[in-house]
PAZAPA-4460 file (N, C-alpha, C; in steps of 0.05 Angstrom, whole numbers, plus 32768, in hexadecimal, padded with zeros to 4 digits):
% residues 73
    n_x    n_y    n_z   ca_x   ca_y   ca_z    c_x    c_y    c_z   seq   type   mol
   88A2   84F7   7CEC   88A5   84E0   7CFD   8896   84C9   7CEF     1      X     A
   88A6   84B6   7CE5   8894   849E   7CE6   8881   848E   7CF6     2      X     A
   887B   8479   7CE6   8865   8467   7CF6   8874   845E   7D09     3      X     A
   8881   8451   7D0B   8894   843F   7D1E   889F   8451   7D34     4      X     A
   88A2   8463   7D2F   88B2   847B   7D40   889E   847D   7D4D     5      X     A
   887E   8483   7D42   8866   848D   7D55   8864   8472   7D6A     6      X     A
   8863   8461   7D5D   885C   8445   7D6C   8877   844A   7D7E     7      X     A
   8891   8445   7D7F   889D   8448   7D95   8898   8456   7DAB     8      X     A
   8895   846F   7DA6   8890   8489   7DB5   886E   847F   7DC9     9      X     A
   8862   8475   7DBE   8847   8468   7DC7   884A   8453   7DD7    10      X     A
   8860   8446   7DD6   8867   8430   7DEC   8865   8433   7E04    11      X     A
   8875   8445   7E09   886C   8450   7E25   8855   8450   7E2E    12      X     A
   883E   845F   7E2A   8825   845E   7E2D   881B   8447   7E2D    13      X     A
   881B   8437   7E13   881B   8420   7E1B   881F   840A   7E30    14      X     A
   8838   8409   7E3E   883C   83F4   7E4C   883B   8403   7E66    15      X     A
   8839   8420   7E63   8830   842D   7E7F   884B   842B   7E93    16      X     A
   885F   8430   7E84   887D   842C   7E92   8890   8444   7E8D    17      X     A
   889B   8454   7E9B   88A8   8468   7E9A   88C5   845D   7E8B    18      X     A
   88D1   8448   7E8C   88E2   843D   7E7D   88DC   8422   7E70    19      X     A
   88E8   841D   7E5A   88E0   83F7   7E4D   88FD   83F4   7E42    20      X     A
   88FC   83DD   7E3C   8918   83D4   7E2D   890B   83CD   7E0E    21      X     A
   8925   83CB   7E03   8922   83C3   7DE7   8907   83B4   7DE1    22      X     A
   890D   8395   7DED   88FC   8389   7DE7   88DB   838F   7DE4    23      X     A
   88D9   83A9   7DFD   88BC   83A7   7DFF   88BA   83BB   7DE6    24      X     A
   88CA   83CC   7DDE   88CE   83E5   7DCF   88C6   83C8   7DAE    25      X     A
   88D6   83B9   7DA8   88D6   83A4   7D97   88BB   83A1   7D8B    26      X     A
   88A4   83A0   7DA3   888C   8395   7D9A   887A   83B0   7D84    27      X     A
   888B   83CA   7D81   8882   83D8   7D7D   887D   83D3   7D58    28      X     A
   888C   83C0   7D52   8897   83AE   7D3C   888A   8398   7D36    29      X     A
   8874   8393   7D47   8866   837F   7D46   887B   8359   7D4E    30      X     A
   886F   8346   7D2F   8880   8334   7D33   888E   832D   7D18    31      X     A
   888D   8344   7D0C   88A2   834A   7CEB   88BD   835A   7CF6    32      X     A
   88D1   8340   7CEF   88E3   8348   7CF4   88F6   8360   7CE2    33      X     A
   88E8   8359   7CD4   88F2   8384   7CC1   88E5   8398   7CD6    34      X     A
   88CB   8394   7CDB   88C9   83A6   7CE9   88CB   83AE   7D05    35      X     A
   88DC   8392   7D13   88F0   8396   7D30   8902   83A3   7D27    36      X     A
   8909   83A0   7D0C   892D   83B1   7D0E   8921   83D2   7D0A    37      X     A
   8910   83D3   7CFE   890E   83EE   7CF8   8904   83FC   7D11    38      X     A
   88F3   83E8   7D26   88FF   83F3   7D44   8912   8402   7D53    39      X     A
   8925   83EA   7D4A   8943   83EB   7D49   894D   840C   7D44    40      X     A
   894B   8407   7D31   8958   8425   7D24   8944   8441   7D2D    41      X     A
   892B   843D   7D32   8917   844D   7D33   8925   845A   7D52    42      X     A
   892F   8449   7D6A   8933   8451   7D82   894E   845C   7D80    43      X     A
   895C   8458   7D6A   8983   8467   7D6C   8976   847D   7D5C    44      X     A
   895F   8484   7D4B   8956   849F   7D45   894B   84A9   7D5E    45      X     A
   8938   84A3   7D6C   8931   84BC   7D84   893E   84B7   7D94    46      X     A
   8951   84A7   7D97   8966   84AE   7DA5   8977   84CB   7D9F    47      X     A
   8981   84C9   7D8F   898B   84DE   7D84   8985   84F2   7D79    48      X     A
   896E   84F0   7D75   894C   8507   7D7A   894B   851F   7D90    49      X     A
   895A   8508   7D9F   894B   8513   7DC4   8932   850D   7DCB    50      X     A
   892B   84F5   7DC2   8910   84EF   7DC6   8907   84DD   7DDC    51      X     A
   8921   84C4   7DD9   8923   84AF   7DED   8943   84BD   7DF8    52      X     A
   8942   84B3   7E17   895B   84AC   7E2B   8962   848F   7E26    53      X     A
   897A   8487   7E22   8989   8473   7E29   8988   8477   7E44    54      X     A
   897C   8457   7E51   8989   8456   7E6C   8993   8441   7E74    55      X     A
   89AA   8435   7E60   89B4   841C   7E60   89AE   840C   7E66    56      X     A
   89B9   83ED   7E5A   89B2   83D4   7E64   8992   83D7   7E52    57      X     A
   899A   83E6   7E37   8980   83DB   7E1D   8969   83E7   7E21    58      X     A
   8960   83F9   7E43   894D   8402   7E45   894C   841C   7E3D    59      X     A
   893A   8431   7E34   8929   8445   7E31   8913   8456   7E39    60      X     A
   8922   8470   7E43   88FE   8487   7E4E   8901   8492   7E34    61      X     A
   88ED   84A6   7E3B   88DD   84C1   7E2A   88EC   84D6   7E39    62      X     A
   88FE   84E7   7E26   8902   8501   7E30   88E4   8511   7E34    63      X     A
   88EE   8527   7E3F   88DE   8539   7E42   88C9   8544   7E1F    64      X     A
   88D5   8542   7E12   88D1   8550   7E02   88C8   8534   7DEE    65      X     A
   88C9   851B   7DEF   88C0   8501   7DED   88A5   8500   7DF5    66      X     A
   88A9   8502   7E0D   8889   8509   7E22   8874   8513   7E0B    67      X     A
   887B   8531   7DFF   8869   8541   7DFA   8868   8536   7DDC    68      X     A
   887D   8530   7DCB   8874   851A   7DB0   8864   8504   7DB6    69      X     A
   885F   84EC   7DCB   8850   84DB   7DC9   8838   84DE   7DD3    70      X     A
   8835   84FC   7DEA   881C   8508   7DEF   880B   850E   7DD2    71      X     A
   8815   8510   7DBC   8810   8520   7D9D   880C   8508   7D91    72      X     A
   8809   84EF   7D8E   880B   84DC   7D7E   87EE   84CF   7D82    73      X     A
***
């Protein structure tokens, strides 16, 4: 897992929110926009991980198994 992937997964905790949207997910990227996109792409990976839930309309939880990766980071 990358840096950016850890920092996503840490968002949560961060903003202390069971779900966030892109945007807040975005800051994980700071304010370099190379590294918003790699955001970008970092969330269609644990997406497809099984790491994050899509819960439409751009927002994002922690699967279960998410939970216990960003508990580890």
């Amino acid at each position: 897992m990358n840096e950016i992937e850890k920092r996503v997964l840490a968002s949560f905790d961060y903003w202390g929110q069971e779900t966030l949207d892109l945007h807040q997910l975005f800051e994980a990227g700071g304010n370099d926009p190379d590294q918003r996109t790699a955001v970008f792409y970092a969330v269609e990976k644990l997406v497809e991980e099984g790491l994050l839930n899509e819960e439409g309309n751009d927002f994002y939880s922690l699967t279960e198994e998410g939970k216990l990766k960003a508990k580890a980071i």
